[in-house]
ZADO-1210 file (C-alpha; in nm, 4 decimals, padded with zeros to 6 digits):
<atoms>
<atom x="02.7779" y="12.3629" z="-07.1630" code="UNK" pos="1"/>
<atom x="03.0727" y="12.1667" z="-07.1706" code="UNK" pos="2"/>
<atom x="03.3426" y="12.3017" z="-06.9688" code="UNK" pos="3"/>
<atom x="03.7884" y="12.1983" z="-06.9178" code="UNK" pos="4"/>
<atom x="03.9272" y="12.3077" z="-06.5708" code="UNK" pos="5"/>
<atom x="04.2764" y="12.3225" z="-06.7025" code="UNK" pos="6"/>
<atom x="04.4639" y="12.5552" z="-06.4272" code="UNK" pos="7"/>
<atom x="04.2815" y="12.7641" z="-06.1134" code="UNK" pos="8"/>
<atom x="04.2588" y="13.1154" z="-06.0838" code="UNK" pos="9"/>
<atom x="04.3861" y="13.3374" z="-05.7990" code="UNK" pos="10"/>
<atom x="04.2308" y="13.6091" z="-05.6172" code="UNK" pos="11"/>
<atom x="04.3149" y="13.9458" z="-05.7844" code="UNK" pos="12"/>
<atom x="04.4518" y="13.7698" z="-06.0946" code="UNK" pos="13"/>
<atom x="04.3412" y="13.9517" z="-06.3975" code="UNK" pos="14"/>
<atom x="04.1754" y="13.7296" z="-06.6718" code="UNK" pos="15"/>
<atom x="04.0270" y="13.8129" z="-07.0100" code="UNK" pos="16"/>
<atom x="03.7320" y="13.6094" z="-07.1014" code="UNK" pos="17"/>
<atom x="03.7668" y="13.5229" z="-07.5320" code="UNK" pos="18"/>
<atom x="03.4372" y="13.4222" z="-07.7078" code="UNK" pos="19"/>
<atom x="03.3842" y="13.2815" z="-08.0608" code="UNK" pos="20"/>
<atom x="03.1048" y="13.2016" z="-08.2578" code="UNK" pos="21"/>
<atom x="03.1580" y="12.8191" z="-08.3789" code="UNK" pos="22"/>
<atom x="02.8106" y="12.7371" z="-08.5298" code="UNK" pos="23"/>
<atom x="02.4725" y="12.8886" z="-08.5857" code="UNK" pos="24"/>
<atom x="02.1135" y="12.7043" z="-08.6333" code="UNK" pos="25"/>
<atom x="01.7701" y="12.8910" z="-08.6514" code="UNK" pos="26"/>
<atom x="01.6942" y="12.8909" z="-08.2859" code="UNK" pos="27"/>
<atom x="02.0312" y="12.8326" z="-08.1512" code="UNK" pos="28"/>
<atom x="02.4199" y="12.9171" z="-08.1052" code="UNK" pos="29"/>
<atom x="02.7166" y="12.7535" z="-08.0216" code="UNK" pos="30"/>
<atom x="03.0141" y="12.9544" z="-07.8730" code="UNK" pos="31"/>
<atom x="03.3591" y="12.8485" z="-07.7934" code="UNK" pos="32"/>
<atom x="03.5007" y="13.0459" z="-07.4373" code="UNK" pos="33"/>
<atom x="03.8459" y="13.0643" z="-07.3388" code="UNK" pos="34"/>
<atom x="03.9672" y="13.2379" z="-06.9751" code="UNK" pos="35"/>
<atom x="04.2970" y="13.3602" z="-06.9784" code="UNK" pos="36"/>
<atom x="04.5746" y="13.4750" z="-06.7478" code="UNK" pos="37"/>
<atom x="04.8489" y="13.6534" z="-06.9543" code="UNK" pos="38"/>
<atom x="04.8511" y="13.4386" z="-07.2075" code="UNK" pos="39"/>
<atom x="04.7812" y="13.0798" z="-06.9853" code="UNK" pos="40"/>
<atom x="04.4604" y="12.9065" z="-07.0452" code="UNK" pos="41"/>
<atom x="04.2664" y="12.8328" z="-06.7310" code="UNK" pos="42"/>
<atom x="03.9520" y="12.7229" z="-06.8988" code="UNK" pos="43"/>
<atom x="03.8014" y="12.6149" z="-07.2319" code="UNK" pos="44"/>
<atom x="03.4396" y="12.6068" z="-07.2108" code="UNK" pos="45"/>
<atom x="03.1865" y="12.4999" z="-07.5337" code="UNK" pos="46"/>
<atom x="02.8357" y="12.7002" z="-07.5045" code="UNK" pos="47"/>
<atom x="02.4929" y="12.6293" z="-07.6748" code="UNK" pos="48"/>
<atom x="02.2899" y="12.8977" z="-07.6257" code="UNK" pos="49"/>
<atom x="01.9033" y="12.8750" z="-07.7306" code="UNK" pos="50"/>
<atom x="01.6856" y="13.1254" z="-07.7926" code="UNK" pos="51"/>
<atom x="01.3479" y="13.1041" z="-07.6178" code="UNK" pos="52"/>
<atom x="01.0257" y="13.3252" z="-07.5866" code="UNK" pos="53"/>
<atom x="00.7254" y="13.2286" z="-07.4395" code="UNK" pos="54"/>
<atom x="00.8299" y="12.8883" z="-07.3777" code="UNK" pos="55"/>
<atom x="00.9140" y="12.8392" z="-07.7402" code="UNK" pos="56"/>
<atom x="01.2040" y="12.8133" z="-07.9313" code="UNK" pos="57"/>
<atom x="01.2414" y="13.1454" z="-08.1702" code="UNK" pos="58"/>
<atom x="01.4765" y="13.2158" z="-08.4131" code="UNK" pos="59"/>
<atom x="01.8460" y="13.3508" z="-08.3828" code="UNK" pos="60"/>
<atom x="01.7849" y="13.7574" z="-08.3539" code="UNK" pos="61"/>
<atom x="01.9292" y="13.8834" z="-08.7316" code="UNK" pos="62"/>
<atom x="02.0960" y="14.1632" z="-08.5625" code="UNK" pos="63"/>
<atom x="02.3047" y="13.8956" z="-08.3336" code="UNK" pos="64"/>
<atom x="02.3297" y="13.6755" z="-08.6535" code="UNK" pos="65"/>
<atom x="02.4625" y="13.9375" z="-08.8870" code="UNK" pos="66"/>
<atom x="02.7353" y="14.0385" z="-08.6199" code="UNK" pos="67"/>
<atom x="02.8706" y="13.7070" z="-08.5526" code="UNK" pos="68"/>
<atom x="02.8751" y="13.6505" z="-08.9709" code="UNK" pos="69"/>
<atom x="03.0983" y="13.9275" z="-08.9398" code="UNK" pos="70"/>
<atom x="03.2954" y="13.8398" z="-08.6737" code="UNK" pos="71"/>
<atom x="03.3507" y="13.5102" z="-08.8686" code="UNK" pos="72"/>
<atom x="03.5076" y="13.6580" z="-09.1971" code="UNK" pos="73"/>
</atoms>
């Protein structure tokens, strides 16, 4: 995870957490994450996100894979 502290956050401020698929491999995802406030951006955040099962890398779920293809177009 990679991760920009641009601006702080304040108690009771309402943000909106955006997330984007950027790339997909077979056992792993990367994600791009923005936090908002209005439309500010506090943080910009890069995500890998493997998939593991029994201490072994397994394939991206096709469910998961076909949504974020469609998220995509």
């Amino acid at each position: 995870m990679g991760i920009e502290f641009l601006k702080p956050a304040r108690m009771d401020d309402l943000l909106d957490v955006v997330t984007r698929p950027v790339e997909m491999k077979g056992a792993s995802i990367v994600l791009a994450q923005e936090v908002l406030r209005g439309s500010g951006s506090l943080i910009e955040a890069t995500v890998r996100v493997a998939f593991i099962s029994g201490g072994r890398a397994r394939p991206t779920p096709k469910p998961l894979r076909l949504a974020m293809k469609a998220d995509q177009q």
